[in-house]
N, C-alpha and C positions, 0 to 999 in steps of 0.2 A: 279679870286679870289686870294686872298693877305693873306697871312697868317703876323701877328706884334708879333713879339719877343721883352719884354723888359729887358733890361738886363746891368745893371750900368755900364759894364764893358764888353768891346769887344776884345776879343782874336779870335786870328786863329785857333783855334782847336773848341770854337764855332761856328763858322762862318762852318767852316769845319761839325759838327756833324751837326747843322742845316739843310744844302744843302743835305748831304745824307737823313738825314730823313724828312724833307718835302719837297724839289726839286725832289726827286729821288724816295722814297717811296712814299709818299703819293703825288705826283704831286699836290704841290699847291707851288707857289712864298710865298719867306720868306723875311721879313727886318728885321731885329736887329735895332733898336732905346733904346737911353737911356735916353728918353725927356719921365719923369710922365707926364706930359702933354699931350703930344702926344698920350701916350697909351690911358692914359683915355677920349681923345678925339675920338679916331676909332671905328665907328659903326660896323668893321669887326671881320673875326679871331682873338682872340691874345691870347698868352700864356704867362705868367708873370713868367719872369725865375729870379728872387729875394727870397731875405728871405722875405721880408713883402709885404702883400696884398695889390693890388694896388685898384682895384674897384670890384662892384658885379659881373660886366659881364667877368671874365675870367676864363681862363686855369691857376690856378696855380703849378706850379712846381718848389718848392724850389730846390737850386743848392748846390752840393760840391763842394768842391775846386779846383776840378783836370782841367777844363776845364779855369781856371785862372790861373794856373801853368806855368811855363815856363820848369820847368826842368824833370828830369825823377826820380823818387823814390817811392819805394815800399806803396803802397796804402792799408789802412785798408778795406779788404774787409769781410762784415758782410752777409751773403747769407740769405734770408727767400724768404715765396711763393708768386705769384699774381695768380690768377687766374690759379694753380695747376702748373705753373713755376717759375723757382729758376730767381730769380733779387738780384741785391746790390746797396750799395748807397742808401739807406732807407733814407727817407725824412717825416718831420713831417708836411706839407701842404697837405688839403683837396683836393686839386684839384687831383695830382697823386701822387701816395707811394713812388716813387725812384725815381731819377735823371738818366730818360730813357737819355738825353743828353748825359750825362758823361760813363756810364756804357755802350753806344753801342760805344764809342768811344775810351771806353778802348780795349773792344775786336775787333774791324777792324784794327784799329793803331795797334794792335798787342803789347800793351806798354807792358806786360807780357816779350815778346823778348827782350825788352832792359836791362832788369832787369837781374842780375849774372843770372846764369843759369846752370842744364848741360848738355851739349850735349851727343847726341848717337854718336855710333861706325862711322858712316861716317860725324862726324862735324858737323851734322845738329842741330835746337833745338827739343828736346825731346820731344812728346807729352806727358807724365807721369808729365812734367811740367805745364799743364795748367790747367787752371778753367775748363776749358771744361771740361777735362778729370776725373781731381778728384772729381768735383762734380755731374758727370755724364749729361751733357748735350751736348756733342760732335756729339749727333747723331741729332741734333738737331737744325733748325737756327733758335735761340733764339730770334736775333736781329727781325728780320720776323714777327716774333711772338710779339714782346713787341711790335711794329709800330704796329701794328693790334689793339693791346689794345688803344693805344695813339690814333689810329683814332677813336673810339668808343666812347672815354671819350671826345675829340674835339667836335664829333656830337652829345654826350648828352648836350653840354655846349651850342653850336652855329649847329641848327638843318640846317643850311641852308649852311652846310658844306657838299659836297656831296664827299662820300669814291670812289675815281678811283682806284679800284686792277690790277696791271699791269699782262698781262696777263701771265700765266706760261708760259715758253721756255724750250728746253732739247736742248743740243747742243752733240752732241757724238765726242768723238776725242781720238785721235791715238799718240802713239810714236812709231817709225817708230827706233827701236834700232838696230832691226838689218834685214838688207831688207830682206835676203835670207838665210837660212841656211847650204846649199851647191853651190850653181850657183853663180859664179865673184868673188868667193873668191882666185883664183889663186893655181895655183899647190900644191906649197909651204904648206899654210893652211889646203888643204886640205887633203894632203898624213897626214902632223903632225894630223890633227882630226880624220881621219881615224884609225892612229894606237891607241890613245887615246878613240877612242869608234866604234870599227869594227860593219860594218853591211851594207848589201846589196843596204839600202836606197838610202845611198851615192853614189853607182854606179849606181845605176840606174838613180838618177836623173840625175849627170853629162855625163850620156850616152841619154838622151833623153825621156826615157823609163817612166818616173814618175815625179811630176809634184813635186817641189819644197815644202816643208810642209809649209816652212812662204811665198808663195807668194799667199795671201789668197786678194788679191786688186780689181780682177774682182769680186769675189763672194760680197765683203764688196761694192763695187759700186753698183750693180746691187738691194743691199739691200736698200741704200739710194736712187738710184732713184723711187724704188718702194714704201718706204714709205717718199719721201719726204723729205729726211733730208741736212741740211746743215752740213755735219763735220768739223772740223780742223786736219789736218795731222801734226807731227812734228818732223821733219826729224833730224839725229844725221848728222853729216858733218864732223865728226873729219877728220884734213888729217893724222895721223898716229894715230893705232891702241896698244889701250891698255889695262890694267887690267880688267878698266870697260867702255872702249870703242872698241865696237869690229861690227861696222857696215861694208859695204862695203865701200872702197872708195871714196869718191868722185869723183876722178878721171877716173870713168868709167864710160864706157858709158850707162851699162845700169842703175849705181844708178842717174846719169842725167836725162834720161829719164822717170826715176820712178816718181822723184822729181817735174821734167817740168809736167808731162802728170797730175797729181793730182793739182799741181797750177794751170791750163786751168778749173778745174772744181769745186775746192773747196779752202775756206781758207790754207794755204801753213806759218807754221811758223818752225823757229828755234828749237833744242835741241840740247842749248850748251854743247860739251862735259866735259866731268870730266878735264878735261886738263883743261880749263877756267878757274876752281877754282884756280887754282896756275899763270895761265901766262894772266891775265886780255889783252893786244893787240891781243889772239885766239880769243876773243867773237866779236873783229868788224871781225875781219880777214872769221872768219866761217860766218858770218852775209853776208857779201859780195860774199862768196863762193854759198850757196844756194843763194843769189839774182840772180849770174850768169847762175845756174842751174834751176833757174825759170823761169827768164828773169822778174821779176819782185820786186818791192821793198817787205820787208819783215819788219811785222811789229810789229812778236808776237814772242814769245817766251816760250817755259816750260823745266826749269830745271831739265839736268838727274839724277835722283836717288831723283828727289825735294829736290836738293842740293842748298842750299842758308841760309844765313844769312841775318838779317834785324841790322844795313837799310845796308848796302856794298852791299849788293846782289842787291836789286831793284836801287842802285847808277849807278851798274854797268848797268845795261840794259839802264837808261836813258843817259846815257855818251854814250853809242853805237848807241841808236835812236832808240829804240824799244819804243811803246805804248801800248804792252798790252802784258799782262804777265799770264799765265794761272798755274802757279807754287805755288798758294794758299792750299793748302791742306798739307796732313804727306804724308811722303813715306813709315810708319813704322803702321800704322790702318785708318782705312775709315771713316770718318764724318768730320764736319764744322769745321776745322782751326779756321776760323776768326767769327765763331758763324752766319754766312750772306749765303744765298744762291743769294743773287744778288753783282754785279758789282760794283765796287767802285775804287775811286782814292786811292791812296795811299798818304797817308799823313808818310813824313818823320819826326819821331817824333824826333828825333837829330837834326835836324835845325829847328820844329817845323813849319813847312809848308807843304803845299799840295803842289803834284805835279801831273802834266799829266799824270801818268804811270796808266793804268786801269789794273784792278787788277781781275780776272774772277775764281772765287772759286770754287774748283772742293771737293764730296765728297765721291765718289766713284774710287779706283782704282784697278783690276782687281789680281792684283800680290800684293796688302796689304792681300787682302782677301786667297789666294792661300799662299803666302810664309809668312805671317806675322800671320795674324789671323787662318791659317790654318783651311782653312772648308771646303767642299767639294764646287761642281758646283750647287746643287741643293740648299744649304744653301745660297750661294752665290747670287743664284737668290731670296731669300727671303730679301736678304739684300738690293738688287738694286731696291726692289719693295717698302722696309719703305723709302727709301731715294728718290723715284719716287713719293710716297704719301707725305708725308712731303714738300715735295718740292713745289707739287702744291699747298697745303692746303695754303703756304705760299705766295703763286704767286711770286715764288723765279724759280730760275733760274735751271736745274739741270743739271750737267756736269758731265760727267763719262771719266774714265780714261781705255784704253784698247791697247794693244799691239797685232801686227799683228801676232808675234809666238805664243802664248795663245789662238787665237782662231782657229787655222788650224786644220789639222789630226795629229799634233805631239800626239802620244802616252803620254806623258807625262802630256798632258792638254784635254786627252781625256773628250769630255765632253760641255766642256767650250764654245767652238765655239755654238752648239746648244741651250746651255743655253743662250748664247747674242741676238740669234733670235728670239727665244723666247719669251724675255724681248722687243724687237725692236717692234715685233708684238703685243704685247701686253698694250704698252701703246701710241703707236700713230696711 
């Protein structure tokens, strides 16, 4: 089945929003033709992406401008409801109300980013700056939701359109910041943290006596092979330790073996360090350091503190050779970044092309909720549950963010670790 787009004029950013939303959502083959002819010849699908009506049998969807653009500039956007959700780009053609086209392609592209902006305290872009935010649908994947409608109004036009809902996924994944709380940290480290926060813990562990609070890896395995899950791990590799990189070495043996023993069994990606931001030859140099510690190629990546700028930041990871980047989301509150619960390329909206880099959106992260939104563990669990419903209603993807020191017996995050099994047992 063929889905025919007609459209006087063909740009790569249509081209681009089409393939996500009918190759990717709605799994059906799309063509863009600009031949009236042709359209009104096809006995198939088609949606008439013009101002004027082409014949009785189609999808019409008048078009704005922005997907004919070349350049980057602040877009008039006018917000009203469909179907008790906020859309823009209001379109006066019967077939559908707004130019779903353009308005999912503004929020994946992330063009909001390129636009002045201001950043928060660690250089990032600000969630307080986005649509999401201020219009209140962050919690939300929007995009998810309008494809749903657009499939609905396809099959009231052309009944012999059949809707495939891809099926929901939950992928669970780790940053790995800091392996161990007291064990292979070295003498040095450890007399300095000791006198900086006295207490027994520390002796006991580095005496044998008590089992490290963050080496919580046999417990989290034994959780996935029992329900089944594939995680991704993503380990920090800085070789020297700083403000906000303070993992173990690389250079030891046992953060080697941490590294190795988790790539034998699961996905195994990158967390470049803060260092990266400033000396761009760290991100292949650490890229190659965990390949060796793996013993296998590495192909992913998530940004520590989800520190990155668009586009330099997604530049940098394709100049390294990375394909898939799981650094979609705030580091600063939890919901949809890019308004999408599923998977998508990244389109470089400064050169105006697509590129390879898949892009895998996360909207849960454990320490937004804890040090940012400040709510407890039980609330916490409320939160992972609308974002585990939502998710599937959408047949979207759902990715959570969670760190190995957060969920052990640290005192400090009493709580949390039960809470995540909880959630684990509960929805698969």
């Amino acid at each position: 089945m063929k889905l025919l787009l007609f459209s006087p004029t063909f740009t790569p950013r249509l081209q681009y929003s089409c393939n996500f939303i009918c190759k990717e959502l709605l799994s059906i083959d799309v063509e863009i033709i600009s031949s009236e002819a042709a359209f009104k010849n096809y006995d198939g699908i088609k949606i008439n992406y013009s101002i004027n009506k082409i014949c009785e049998k189609e999808l019409h969807i008048s078009p704005v401008d922005l997907l004919f653009q070349q350049n980057i500039e602040p877009q008039i956007i006018d917000f009203f409801e469909v179907n008790n959700n906020k859309t823009f780009f209001k379109t006066n053609a019967p077939g559908f109300p707004f130019d779903i086209f353009a308005a999912s392609f503004y929020l994946i592209s992330r063009y909001e980013e390129y636009l002045p902006n201001q950043k928060d305290m660690y250089g990032r872009y600000a969630h307080e700056n986005s649509l999401a935010f201020k219009e209140g649908f962050l919690n939300i994947p929007l995009v998810n939701i309008w494809v749903k409608d657009l499939a609905r109004s396809i099959q009231d036009k052309f009944p012999e359109f059949t809707i495939h809902d891809s099926p929901f996924t939950f992928i669970p994944t780790y940053d790995i910041d800091i392996a161990y709380a007291y064990k292979y940290k070295g003498l040095a480290r450890n007399i300095g943290g000791f006198f900086k926060s006295p207490g027994w813990e520390r002796i006991l562990v580095l005496c044998g006596l008590k089992k490290d609070p963050f080496d919580v890896y046999d417990w989290l395995n034994n959780l996935h092979e029992k329900l089944s899950l594939q995680p991704v791990y993503f380990f920090l590799v800085a070789a020297q330790n700083g403000q906000y990189d303070k993992n173990i070495l690389p250079s030891t043996k046992a953060m080697q073996q941490l590294a190795n023993s988790h790539a034998k069994k699961y996905t195994v990606g990158l967390h470049p360090s803060w260092q990266t931001w400033e000396e761009n030859e760290l991100l292949k140099k650490e890229k190659e350091q965990l390949e060796r510690m793996c013993e296998m190629k590495i192909n992913s990546s998530r940004q520590h503190y989800i520190r990155f700028n668009l586009p330099d930041g997604y530049r940098k990871l394709l100049e390294a050779g990375f394909a898939d980047d799981y650094s979609m989301g705030y580091g600063s509150i939890n919901g949809f970044r890019a308004s999408v619960a599923s998977s998508f390329n990244w389109f470089d909206l400064a050169k105006n092309e697509a590129t390879n880099l898949r892009i895998h959106p996360f909207c849960f992260m454990e320490a937004n909720s804890y040090y940012e939104q400040k709510i407890t563990a039980a609330n916490a669990y409320e939160e992972m549950m609308h974002y585990f419903t939502v998710c599937k209603e959408a047949n979207g993807t759902l990715i959570t963010i969670w760190h190995n020191h957060m969920i052990g017996p640290d005192k400090l995050y009493k709580g949390w670790g039960e809470m995540y099994e909880k959630f684990l047992q509960t929805i698969v």
